[in-house]
Backbone as numpy.savetxt, mean C-alpha at the origin, in Angstrom:
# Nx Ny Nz CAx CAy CAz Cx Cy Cz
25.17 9.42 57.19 26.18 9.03 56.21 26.06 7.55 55.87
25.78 6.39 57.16 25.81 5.40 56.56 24.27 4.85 55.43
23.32 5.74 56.27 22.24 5.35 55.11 22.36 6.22 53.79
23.38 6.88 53.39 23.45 6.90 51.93 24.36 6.27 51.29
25.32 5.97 52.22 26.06 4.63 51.72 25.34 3.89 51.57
24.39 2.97 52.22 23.62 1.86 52.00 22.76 2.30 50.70
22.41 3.77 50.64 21.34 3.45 49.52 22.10 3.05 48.18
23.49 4.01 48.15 24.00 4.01 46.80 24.18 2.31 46.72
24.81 2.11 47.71 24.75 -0.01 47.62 23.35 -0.49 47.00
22.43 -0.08 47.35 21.16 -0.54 47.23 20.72 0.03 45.67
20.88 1.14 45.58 19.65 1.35 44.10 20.55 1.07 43.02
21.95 1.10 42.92 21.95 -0.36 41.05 21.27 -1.49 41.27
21.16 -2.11 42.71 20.70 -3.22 42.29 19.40 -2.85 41.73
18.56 -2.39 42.50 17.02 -1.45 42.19 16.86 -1.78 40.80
17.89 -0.23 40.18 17.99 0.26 38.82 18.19 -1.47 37.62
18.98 -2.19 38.62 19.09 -3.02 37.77 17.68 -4.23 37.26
17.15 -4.53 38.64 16.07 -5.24 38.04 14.99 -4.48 37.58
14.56 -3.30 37.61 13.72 -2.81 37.49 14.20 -2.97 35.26
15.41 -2.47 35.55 15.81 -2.79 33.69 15.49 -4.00 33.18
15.70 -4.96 34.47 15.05 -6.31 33.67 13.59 -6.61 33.74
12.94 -5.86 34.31 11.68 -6.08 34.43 10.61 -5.50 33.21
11.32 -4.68 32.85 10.96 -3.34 31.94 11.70 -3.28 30.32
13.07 -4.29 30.33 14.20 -4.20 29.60 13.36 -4.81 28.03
12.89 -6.15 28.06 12.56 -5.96 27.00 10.86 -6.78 26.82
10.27 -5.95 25.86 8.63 -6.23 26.03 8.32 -6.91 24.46
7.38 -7.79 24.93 7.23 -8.90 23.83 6.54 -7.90 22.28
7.20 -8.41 21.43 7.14 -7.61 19.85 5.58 -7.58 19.48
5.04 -6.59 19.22 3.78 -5.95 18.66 3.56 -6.68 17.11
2.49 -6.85 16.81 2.34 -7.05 15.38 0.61 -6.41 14.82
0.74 -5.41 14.03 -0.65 -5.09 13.97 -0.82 -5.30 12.59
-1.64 -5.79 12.02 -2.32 -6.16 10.91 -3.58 -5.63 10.25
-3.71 -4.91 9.06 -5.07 -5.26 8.54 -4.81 -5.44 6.52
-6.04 -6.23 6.27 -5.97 -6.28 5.19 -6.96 -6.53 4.05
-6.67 -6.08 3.13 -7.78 -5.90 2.10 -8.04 -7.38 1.73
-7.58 -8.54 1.61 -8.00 -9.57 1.38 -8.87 -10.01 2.59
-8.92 -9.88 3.00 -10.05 -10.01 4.58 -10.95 -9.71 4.23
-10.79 -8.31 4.13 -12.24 -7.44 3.80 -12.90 -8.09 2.52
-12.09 -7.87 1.61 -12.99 -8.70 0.26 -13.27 -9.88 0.00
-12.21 -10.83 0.63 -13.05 -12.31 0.49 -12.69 -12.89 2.06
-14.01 -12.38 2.60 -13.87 -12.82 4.09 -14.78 -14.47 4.54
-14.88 -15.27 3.19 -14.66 -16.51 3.13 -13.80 -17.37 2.38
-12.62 -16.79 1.85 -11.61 -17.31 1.38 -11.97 -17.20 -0.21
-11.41 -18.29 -0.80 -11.45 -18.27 -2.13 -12.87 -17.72 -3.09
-13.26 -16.73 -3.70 -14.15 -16.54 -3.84 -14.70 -17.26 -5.09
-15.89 -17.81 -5.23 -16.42 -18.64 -6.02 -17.30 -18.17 -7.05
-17.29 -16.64 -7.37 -17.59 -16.07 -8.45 -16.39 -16.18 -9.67
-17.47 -16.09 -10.76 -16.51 -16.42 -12.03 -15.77 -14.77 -12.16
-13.97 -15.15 -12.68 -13.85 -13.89 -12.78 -14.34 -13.06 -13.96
-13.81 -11.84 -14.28 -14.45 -10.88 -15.21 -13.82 -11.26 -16.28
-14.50 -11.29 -17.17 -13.94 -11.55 -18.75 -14.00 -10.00 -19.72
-13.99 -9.21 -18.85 -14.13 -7.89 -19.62 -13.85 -6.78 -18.67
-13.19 -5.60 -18.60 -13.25 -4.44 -17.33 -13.60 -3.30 -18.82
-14.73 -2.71 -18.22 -15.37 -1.48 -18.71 -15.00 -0.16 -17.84
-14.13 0.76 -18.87 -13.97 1.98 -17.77 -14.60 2.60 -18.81
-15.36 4.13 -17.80 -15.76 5.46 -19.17 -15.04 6.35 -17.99
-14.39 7.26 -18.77 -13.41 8.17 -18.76 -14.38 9.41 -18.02
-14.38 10.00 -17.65 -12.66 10.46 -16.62 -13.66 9.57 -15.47
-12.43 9.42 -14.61 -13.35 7.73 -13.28 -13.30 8.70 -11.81
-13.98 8.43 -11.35 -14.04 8.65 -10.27 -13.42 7.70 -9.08
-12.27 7.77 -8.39 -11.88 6.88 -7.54 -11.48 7.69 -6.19
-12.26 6.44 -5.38 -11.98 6.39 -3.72 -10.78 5.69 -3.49
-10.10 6.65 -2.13 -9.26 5.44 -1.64 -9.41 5.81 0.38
-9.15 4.50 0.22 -9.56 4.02 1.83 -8.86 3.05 2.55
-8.21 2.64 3.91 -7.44 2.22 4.24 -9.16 0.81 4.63
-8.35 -0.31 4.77 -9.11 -1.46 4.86 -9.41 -1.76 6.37
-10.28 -2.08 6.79 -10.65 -2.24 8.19 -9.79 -3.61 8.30
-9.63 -3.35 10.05 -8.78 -3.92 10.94 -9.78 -5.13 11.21
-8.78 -6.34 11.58 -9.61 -7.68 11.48 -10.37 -7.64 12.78
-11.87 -7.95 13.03 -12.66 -8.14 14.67 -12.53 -6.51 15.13
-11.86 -5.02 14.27 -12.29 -3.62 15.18 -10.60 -3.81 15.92
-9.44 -4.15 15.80 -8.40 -3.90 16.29 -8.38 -2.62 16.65
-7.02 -2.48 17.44 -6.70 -0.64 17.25 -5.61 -0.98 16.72
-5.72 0.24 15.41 -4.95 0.76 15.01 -3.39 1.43 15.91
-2.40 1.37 15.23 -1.08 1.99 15.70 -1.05 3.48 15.23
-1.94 3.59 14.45 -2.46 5.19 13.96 -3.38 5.89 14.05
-3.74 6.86 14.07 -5.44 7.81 14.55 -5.51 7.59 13.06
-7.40 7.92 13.00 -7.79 8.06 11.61 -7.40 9.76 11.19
-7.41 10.28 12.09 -6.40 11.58 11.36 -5.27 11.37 10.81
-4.34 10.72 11.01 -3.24 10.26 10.40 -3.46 9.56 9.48
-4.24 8.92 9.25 -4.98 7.75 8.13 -5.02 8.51 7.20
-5.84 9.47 7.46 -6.68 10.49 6.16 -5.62 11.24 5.82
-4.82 11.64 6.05 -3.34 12.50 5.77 -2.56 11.76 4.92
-2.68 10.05 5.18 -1.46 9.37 4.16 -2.48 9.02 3.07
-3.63 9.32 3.40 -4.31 8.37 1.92 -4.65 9.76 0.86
-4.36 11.38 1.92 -4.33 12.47 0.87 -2.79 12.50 0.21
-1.80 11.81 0.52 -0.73 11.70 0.21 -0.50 10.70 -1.31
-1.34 9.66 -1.24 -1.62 8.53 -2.02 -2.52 9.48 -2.45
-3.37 10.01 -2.90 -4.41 10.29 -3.69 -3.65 11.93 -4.41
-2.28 12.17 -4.17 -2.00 13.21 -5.20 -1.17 12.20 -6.43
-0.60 10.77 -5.90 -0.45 10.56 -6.89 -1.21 10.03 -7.96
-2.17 9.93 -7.88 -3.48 9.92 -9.01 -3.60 11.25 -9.93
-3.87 12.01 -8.80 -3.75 13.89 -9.29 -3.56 13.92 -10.86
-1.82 13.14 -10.62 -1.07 13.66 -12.23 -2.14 13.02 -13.48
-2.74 12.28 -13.56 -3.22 11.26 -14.23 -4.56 11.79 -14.67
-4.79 12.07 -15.96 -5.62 12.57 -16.74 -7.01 12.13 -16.71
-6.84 10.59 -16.42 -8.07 9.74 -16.46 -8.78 10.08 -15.21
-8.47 10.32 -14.14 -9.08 11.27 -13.17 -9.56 12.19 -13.11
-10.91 12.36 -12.78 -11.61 13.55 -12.60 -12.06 13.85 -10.88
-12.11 12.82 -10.75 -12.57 12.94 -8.90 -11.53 12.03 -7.73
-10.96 12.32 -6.93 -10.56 11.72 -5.98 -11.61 12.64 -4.17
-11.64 10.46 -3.88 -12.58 10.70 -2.37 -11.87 9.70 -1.51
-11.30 10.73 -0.49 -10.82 9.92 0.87 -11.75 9.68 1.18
-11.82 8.20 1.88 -13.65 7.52 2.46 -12.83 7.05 3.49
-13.29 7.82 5.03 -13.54 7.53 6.43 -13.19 5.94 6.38
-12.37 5.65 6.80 -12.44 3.96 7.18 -13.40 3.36 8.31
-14.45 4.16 8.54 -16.09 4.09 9.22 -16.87 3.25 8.30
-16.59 3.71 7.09 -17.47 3.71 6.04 -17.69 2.05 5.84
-16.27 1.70 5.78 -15.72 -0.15 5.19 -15.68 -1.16 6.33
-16.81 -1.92 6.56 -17.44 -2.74 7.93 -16.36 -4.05 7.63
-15.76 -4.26 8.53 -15.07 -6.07 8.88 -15.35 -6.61 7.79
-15.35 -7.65 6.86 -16.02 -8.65 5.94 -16.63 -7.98 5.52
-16.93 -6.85 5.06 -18.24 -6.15 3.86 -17.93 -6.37 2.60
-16.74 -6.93 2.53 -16.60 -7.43 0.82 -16.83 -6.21 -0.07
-17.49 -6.92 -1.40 -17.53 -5.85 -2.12 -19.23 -5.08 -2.12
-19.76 -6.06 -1.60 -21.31 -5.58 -1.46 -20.96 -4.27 -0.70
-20.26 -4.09 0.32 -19.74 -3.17 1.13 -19.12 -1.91 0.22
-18.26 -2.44 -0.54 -17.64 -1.26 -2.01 -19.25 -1.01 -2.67
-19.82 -1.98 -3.40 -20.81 -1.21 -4.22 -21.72 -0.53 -3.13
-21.95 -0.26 -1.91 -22.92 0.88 -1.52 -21.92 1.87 -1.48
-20.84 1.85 -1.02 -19.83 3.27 -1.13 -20.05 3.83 -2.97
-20.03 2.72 -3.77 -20.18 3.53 -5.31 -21.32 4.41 -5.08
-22.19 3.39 -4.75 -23.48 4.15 -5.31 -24.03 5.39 -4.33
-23.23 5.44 -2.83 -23.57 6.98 -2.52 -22.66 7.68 -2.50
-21.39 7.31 -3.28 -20.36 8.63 -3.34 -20.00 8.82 -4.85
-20.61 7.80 -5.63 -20.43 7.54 -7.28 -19.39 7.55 -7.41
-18.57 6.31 -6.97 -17.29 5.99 -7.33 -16.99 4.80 -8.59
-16.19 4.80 -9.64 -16.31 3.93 -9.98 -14.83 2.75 -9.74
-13.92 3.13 -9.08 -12.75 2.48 -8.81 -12.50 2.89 -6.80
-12.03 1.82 -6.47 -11.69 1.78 -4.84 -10.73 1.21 -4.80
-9.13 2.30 -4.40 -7.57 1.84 -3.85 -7.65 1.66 -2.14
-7.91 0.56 -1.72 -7.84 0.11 -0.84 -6.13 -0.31 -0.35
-6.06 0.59 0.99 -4.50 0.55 1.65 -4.43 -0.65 2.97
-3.83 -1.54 3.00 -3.30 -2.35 4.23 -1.81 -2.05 4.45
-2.10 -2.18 5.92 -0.49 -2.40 6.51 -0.42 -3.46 7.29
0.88 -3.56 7.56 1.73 -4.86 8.58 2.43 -4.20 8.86
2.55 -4.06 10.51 3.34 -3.42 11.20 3.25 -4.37 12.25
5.36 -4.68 12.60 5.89 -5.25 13.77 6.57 -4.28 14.40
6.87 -4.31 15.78 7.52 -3.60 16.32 8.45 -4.46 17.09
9.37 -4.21 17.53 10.48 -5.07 18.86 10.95 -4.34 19.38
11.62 -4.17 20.69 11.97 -3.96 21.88 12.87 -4.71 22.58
14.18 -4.74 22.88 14.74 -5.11 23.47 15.66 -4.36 23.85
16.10 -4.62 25.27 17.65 -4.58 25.98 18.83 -4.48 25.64
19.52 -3.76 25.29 20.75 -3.68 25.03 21.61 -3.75 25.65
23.10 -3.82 25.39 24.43 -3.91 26.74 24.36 -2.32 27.33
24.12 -1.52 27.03 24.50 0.04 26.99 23.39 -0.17 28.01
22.14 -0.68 28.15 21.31 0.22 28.60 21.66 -0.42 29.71
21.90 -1.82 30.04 22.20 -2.10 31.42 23.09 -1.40 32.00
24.40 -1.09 31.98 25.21 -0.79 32.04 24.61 0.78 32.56
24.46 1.76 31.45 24.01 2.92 31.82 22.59 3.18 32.92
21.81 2.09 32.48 20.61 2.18 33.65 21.25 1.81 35.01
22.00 0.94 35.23 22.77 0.84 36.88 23.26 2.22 37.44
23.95 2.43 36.47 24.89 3.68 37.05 24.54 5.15 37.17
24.01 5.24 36.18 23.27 6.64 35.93 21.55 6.53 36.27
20.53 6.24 35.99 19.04 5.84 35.69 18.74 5.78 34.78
17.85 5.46 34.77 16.81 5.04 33.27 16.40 7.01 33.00
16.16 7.82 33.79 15.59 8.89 33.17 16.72 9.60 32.47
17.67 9.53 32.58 19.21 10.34 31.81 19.39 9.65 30.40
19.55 7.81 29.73 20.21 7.19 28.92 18.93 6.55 28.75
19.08 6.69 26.82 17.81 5.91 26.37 18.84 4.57 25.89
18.35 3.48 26.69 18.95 2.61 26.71 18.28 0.86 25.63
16.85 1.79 25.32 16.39 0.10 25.27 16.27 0.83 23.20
16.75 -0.47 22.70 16.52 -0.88 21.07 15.28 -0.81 20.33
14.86 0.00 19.70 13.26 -0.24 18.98 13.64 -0.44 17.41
12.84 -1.41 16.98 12.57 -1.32 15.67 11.67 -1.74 15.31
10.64 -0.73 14.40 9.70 -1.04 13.86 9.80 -1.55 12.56
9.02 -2.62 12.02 9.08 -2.62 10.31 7.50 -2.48 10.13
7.28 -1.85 8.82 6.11 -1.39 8.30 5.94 -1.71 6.94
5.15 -2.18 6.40 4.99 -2.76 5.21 3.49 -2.03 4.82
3.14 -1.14 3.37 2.00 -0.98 3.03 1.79 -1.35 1.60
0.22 -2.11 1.69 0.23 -2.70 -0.19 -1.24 -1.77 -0.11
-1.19 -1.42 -1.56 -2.26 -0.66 -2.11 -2.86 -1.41 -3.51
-3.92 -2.10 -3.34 -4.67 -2.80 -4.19 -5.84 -1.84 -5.12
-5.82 -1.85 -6.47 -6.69 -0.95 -7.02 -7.64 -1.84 -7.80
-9.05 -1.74 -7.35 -10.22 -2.49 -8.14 -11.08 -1.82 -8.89
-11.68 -2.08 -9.80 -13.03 -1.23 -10.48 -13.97 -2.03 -9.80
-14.86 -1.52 -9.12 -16.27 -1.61 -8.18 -17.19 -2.68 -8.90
-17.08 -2.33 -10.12 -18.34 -2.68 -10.85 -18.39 -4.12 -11.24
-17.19 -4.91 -11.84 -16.18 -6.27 -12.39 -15.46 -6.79 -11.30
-15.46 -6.02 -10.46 -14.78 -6.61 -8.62 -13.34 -7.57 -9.17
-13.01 -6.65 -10.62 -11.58 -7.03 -10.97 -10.78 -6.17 -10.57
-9.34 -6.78 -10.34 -8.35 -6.15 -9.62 -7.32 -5.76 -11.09
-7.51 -4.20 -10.90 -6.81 -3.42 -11.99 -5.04 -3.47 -11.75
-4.66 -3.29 -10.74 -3.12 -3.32 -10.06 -2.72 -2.78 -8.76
-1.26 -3.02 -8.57 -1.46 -2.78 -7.00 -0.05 -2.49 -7.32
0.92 -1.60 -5.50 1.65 -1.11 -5.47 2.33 -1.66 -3.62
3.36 -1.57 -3.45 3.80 -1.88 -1.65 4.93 -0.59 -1.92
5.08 -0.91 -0.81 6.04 0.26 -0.04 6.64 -0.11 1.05
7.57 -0.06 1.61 8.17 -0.66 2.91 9.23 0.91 3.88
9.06 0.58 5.32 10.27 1.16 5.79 10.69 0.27 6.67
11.86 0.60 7.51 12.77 0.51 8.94 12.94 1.72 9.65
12.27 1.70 10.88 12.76 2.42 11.69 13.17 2.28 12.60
14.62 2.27 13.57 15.46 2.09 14.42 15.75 3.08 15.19
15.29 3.22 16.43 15.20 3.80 17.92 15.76 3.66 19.18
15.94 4.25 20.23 16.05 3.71 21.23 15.47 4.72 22.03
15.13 4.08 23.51 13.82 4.83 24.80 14.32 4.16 25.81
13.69 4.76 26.85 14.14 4.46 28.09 12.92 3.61 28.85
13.03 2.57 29.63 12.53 1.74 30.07 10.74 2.57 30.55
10.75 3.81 30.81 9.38 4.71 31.31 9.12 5.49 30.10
9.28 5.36 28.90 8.94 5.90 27.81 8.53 5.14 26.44
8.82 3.64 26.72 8.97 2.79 25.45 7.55 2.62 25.06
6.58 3.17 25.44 5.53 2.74 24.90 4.92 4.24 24.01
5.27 5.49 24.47 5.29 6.47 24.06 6.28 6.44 22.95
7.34 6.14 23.25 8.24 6.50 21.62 7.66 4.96 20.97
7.46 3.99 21.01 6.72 3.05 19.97 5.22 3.65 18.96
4.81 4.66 19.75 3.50 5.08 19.11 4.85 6.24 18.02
5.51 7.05 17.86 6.25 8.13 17.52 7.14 6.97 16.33
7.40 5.89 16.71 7.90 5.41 15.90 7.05 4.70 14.83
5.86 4.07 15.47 4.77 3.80 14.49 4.85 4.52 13.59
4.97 6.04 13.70 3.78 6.76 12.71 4.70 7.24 11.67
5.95 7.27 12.53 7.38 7.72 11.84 7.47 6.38 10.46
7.20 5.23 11.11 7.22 4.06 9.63 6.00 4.26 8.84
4.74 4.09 9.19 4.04 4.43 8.19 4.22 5.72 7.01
4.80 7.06 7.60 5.42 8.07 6.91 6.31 7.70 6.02
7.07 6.82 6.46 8.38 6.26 5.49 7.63 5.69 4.70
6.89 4.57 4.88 6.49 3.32 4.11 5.82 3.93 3.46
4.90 5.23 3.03 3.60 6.05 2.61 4.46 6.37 1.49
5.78 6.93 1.66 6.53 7.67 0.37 7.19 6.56 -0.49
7.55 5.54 0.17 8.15 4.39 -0.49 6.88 3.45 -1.29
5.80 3.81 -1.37 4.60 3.34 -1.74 3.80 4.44 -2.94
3.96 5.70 -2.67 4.03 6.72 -3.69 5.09 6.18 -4.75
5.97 6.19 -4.85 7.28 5.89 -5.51 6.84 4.30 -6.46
6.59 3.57 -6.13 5.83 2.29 -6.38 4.55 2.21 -7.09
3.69 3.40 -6.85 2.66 3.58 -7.26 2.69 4.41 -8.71
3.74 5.58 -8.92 3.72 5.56 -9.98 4.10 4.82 -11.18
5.24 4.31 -10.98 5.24 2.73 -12.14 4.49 1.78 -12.47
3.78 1.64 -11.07 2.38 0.81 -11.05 1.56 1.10 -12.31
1.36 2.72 -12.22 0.40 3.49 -12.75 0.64 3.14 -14.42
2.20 3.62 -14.72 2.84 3.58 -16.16 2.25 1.92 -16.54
2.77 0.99 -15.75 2.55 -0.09 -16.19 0.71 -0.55 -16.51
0.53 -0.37 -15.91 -1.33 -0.14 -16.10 -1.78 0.69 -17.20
-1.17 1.83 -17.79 -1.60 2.26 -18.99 -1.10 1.29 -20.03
0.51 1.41 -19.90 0.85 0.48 -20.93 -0.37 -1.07 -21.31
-0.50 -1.77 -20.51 -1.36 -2.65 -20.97 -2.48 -2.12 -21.42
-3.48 -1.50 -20.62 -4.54 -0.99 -21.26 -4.50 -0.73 -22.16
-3.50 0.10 -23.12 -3.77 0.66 -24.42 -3.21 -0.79 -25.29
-2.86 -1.89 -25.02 -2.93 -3.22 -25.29 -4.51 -4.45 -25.23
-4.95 -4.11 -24.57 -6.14 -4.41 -24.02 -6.72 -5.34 -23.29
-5.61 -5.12 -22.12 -5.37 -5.76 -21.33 -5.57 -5.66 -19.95
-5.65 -6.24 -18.73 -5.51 -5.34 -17.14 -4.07 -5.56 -16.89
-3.27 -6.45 -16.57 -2.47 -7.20 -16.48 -1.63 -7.93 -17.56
-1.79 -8.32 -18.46 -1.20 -8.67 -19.56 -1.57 -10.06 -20.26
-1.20 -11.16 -21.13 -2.00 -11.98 -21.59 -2.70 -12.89 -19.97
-3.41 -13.37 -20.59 -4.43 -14.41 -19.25 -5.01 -13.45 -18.55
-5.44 -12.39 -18.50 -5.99 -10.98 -18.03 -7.15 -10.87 -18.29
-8.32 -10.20 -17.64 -9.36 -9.43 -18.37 -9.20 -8.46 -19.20
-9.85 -8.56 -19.97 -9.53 -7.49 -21.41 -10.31 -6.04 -20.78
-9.50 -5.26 -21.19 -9.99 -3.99 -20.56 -10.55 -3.01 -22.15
-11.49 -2.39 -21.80 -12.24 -1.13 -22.56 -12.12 -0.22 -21.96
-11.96 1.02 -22.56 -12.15 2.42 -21.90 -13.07 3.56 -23.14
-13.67 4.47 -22.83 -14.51 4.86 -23.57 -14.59 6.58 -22.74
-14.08 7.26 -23.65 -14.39 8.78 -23.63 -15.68 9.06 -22.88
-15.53 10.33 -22.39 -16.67 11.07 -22.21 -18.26 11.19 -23.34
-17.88 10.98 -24.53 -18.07 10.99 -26.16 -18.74 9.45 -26.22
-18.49 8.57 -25.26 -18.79 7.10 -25.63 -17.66 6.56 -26.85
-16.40 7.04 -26.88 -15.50 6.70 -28.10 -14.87 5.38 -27.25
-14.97 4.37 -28.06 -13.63 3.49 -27.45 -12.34 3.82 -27.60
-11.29 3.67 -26.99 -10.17 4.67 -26.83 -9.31 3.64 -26.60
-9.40 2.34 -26.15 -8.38 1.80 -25.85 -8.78 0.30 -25.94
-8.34 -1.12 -25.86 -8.44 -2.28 -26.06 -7.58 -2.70 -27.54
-8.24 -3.85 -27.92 -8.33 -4.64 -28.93 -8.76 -4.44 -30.13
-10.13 -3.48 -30.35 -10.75 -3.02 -31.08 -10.70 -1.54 -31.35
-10.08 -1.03 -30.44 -10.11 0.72 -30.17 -8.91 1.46 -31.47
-9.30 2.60 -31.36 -8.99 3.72 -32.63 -7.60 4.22 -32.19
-7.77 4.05 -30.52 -6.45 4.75 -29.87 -5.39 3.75 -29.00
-5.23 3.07 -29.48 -4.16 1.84 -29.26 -2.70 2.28 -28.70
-2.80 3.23 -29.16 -1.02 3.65 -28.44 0.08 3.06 -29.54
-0.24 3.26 -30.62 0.24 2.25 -31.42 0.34 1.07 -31.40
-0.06 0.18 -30.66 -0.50 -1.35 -30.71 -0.92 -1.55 -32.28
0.18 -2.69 -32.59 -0.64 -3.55 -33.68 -1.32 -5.03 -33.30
-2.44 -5.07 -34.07 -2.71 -6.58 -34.16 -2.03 -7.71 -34.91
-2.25 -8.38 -35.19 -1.78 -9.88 -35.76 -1.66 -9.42 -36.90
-3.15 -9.21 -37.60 -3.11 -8.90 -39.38 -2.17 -7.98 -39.83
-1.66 -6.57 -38.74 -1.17 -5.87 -39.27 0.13 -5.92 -38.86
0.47 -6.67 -38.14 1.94 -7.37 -37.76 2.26 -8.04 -39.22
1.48 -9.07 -39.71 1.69 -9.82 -40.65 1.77 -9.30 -41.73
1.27 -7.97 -42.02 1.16 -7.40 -43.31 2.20 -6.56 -43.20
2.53 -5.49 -41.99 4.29 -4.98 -42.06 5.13 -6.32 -42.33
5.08 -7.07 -41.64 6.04 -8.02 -42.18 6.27 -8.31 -43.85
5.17 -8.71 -44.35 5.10 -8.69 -45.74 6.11 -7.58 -46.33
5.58 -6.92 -46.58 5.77 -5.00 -46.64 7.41 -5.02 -46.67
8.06 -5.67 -45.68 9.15 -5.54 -45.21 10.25 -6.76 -45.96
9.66 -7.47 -45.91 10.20 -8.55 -47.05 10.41 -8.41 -48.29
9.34 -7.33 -48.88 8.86 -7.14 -50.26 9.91 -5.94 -50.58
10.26 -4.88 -49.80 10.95 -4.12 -49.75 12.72 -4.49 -49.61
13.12 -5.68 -48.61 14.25 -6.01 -48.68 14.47 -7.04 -50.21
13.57 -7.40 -50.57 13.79 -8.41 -51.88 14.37 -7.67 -52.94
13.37 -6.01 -53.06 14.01 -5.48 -54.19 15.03 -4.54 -53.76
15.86 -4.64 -52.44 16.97 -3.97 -52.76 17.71 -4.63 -53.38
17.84 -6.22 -52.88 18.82 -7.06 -53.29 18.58 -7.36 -55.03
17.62 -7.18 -55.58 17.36 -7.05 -56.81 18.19 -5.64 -57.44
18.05 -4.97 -56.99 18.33 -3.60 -57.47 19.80 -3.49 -57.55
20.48 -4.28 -56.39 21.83 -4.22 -56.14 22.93 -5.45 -56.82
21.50 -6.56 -57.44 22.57 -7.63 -58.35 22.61 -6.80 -60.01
């Protein structure tokens, strides 16, 4: 009798440091990113493109960007290839597509830049690459509950300790060929948890994958406006809008279809014919007021 009196005396304290020992573990941060990969000496010192040439229907890859020095990932590349088939239906809707290729993130070496993209063109004949990065933090800490409940009860009954992950994903879209950047899209989640001091590293992987899931749909969502906004200029003739590379697109047919010069403008006017409705419009309000004195 008295040594279970003594133990119950004895294991909160136990329960208790063992919570502080375990209670809270220094915050995770995993990183990778497409600016790495493509200018993995900083500012790049090629002139930019003064022109983006698309011919219709395009073929585009998308691929998550290698991790800086071979990191590990907070995700399997099975999971990889699942969110980038997720990202690649929203292309699907989009006419100008004829091919979508998930490319193995094997494929895209540390610093391979774009020399690295043009051998992926030329053995999978791609002519555009949506390259995906994330930023993912995680934290961990101690809460009042869990002390409290880890003394009295154990750590295996009350999930006592705080998780939150944040996850951030940007999706950058380039044409291979002009190593100009057509547009891009982010996505963000929060995910908020709690685990028990012998599990926090197991539910941190569950919560990982749980934010990238979030952040994947909140990045779909992003991506189609992206998309709207990217036609809209194009049929302007534009990538981006004035101070831009001027973009061409050209049918199957070799028809120009879109720019400055193109047949299929989206109704875009130019200058001359801005200036000449205007005319038109003047000439027409003059003789009402004629008509009406």
């Amino acid at each position: 009798m008295r040594h279970r009196v003594a133990l119950l005396c004895v294991l909160p304290v136990v329960l208790a440091l063992a919570a502080g020992c375990v209670g809270s573990l220094p915050p995770t941060h995993r990183v990778n990113s497409a600016l790495d990969f493509l200018y993995p000496q900083g500012v790049t010192t090629a002139a930019p493109a003064s022109e983006v040439v698309l011919k219709l229907p395009l073929r585009v890859g998308l691929a998550f960007a290698p991790n800086r020095g071979y990191q590990r990932d907070p995700i399997t590349e099975e999971q990889k290839q699942k969110l980038l088939g997720r990202v690649a239906a929203a292309f699907k809707e989009n006419k100008a597509v004829s091919h979508l290729e998930v490319v193995p993130t094997t494929y895209l070496q540390p610093a391979g830049g774009f020399a690295n993209l043009d051998q992926i063109r030329k053995s999978l004949g791609l002519d555009l690459m949506v390259l995906v990065s994330y930023d993912q933090a995680q934290f961990t800490e101690s809460t009042r509950a869990s002390w409290t409940y880890l003394t009295v009860v154990g750590p295996l009954l009350i999930e006592g300790e705080k998780n939150d992950t944040l996850t951030v994903m940007d999706a950058v879209v380039y044409d291979i060929d002009s190593e100009a950047l057509l547009f891009r899209a982010a996505g963000e989640s929060t995910v908020n948890g709690h685990s028990s001091p012998l599990n926090v590293e197991r539910k941190r992987r569950i919560y990982a994958a749980e934010g990238f899931d979030k952040a994947t749909e909140s990045l779909i969502g992003n991506l189609h406006a992206a998309l709207d906004r990217f036609d809209e200029q194009a049929r302007n003739g534009t990538v981006q809008g004035p101070g831009t590379p001027a973009i061409a697109m050209y049918s199957a047919k070799g028809e120009r279809i879109t720019g400055p010069r193109g047949s299929g403008g989206g109704g875009a006017l130019g200058i001359p014919e801005l200036i000449l409705a205007a005319l038109i419009g003047l000439s027409l309000l003059f003789r009402r007021r004629v008509a009406r004195a």
